[in-house]
N, C-alpha and C positions, 0 to 999 in steps of 0.2 A: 549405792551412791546417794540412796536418799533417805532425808532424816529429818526429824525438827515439827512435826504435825503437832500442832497448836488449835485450841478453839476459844473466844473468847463471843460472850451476850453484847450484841446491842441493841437496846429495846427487847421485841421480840424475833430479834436477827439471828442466828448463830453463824460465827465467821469463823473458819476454819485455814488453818495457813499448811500449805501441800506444797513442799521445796521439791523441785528438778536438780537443779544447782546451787552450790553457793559456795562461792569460794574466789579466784581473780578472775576477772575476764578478761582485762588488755592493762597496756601501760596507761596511767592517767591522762598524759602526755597525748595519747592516741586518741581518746577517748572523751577528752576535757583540751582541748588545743589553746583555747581561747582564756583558761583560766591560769592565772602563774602560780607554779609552785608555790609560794612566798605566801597564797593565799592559803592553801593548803597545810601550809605549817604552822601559821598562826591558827587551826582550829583544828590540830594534830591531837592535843588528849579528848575531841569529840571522835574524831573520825577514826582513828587506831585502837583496837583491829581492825572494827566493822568494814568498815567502807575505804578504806585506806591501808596501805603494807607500804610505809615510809623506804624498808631496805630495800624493794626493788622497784618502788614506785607504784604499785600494782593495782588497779580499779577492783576495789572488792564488791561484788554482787551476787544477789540472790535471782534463780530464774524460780518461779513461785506461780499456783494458780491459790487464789482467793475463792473458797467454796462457801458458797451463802446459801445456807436454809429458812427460806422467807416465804409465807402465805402457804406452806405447804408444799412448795418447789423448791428443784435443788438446782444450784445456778452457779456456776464456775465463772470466773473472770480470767481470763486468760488462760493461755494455754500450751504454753511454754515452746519449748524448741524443736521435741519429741524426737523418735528414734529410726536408726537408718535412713536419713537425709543427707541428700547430695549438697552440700554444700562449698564449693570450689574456693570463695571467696571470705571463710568464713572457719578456716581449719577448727576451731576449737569448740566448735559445736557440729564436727561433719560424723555423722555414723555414729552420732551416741548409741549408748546402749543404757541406759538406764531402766530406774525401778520404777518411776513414776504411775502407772496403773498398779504395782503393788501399796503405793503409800494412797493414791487413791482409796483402796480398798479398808487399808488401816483407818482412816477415816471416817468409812462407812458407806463409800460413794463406788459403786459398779459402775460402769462405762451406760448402760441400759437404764439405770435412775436418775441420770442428766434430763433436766426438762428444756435448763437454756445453757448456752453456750454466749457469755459477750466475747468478742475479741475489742479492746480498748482504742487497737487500731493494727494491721494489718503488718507489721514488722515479723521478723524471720523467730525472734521469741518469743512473741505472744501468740501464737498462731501453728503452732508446732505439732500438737499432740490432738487438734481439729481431724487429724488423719491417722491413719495407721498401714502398713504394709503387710496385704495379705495376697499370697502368690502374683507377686509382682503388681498390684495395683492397689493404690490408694485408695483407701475405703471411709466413712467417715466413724470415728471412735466411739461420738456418740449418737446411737443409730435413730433414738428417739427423741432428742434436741433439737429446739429450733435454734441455730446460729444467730445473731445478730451482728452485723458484719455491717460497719458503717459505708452508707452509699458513694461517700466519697473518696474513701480511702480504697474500696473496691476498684471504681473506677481508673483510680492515679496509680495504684500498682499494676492492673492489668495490662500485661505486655503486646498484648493487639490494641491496644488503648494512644491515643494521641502524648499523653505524657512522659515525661524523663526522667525520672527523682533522681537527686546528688547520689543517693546513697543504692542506687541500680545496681549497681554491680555485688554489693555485698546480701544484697536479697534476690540473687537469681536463684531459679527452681520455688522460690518461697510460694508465687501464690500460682504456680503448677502443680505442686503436690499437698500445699495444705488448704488453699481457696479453693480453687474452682472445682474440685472434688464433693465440697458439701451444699455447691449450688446447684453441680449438676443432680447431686442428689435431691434434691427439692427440700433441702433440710436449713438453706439460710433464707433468713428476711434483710433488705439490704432497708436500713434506713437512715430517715436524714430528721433532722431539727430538732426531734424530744424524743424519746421512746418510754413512756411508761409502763413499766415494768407489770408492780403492782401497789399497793396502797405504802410500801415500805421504801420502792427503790425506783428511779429513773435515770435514765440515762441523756445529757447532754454534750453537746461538741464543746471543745477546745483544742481549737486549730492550734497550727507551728509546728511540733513537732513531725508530724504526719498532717496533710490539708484535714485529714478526718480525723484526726484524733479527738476522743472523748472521753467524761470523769461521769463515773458510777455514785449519783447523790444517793446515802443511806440516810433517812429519816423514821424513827421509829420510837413512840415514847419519847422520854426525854435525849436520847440517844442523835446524834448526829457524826456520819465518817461521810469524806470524799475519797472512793477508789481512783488517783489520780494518773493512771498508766506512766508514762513517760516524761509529763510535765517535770518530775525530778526523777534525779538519779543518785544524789549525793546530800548530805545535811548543809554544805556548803550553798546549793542554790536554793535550800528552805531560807537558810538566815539572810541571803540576798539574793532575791529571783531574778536580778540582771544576769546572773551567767547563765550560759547557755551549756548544751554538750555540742561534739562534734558531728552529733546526726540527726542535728535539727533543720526540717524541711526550708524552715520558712523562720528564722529565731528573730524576728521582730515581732510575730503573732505567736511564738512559745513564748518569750518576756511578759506578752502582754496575757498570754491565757495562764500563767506560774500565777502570777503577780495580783490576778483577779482570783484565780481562786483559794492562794496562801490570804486574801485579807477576808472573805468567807467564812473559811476555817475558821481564823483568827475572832472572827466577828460574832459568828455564831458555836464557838466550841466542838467544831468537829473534827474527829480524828482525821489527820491525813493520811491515807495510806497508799504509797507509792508501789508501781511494781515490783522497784528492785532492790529496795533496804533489806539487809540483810540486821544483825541484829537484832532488835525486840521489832523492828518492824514496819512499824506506824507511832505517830507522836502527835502530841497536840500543840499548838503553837500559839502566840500570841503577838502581837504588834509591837515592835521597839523602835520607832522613828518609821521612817522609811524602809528597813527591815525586820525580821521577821525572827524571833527566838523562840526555843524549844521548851517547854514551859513540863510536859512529859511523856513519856516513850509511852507505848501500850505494854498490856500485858503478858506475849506472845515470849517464851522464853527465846534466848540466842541460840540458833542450829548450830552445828557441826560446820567443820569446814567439809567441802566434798573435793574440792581441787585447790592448792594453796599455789 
């Protein structure tokens, strides 16, 4: 089921592209509520195939971990859906079975050469493969990683926790079987406000999406990418970052964290790269009024479909 292992230089970065998934995930409609069709069609020769199936309306995406080999460490950004998960609310990712520690491998990356682990923020596909099923208990995958698990996103998903997110119900069991397994193993750092990596990469918050959601700044040489998790999902909300999806926590603080860090990008030439493009992936963009155009894709070639 998996395919598509890409690596491309930035600076002295090596960014390697590791697909779980790619193919539809829901109706647009489900998935995009808030955006009308009509916008969708008017930027149909960008978005078909990639991100778009016009015949049935279909949200095309990629479930993807970003593997970066930086200062000598090997450091995953996500961590997809992962397999044998109870997932009630969420059929089409319940009890995968997939190859994804075999395409890790194709890569070059053993479960045991993980140094860090980001999760971008705490949703039921980035946070998946954090764990694995071994006689009946979750264990964590990679046994010598520190996790980096944002401290507020920890807290806002924790189910003995004061908070309620909209979106509770479709991430029940998530942070039972892929969080609190690698804290109890003394293997996460929960942080908040900057996390410096190391002289190439750090990590800061942008809320909305998730209250803790955060983007992966790569600086290296002349080289600059944002690993932007969730902030987008679509080309349509790069070219105008007022749309929202329908599983944004808080989407006055997504608009406004999209929209700061598409003019960044734009400002300073860095690639963006989103969790869930599927296609070549990541693109560079540039400022057209008040929105935002695609000016070029990266170098990553287009995967396979894995579910159409």
């Amino acid at each position: 089921m998996v395919d598509g292992m890409e690596s491309i230089m930035l600076g002295d970065v090596e960014v390697t592209r590791v697909l779980e998934i790619n193919g539809r995930a829901m109706g647009m409609d489900e998935f995009f509520p808030d955006i009308p069709t009509e916008v969708f069609e008017a930027e149909r020769d960008l978005l078909d195939p990639d991100f778009w199936s016009p015949a049935d309306n279909g949200f095309m995406a990629a479930v993807q971990t970003w593997v970066l080999r930086s200062a000598g460490r090997t450091i995953l950004v996500d961590t997809g859906v992962g397999n044998h998960k109870e997932r009630p609310y969420s059929p089409h990712w319940r009890h995968l079975n997939t190859g994804y520690l075999d395409a890790l491998l194709r890569a070059g990356v053993r479960p045991e050469d993980v140094d860090i682990v980001i999760n971008t923020h705490l949703h039921v596909d980035h946070v998946g493969w954090n764990t694995r099923l071994v006689e009946r208990d979750w264990v964590p995958t990679f046994p010598n990683a520190t996790y980096l698990l944002p401290r507020v996103d920890f807290e806002f998903w924790n189910p003995l926790g004061e908070h309620r997110p909209k979106s509770a119900r479709s991430h029940q069991n998530v942070f039972e079987d892929s969080v609190a397994p690698v804290h109890r193993a003394g293997l996460a750092e929960l942080w908040e406000g900057e996390r410096v990596i190391d002289e190439n990469l750090r990590l800061l918050p942008a809320p909305g999406h998730t209250p803790g959601s955060s983007v992966l700044h790569l600086e290296s040489g002349s080289d600059r990418a944002v690993f932007i998790g969730d902030l987008l999902h679509t080309p349509v909300q790069l070219l105008d970052p007022a749309h929202n999806c329908g599983f944004d926590e808080d989407p006055a603080a997504a608009r406004a964290s999209r929209r700061r860090l598409l003019e960044f990008a734009a400002d300073r030439t860095a690639l963006v790269v989103p969790a869930h493009f599927g296609g070549h992936g990541a693109a560079e963009v540039s400022r057209d009024g008040d929105r935002f155009a695609i000016d070029a894709w990266a170098a990553f070639e287009r995967p396979r479909w894995t579910n159409r």
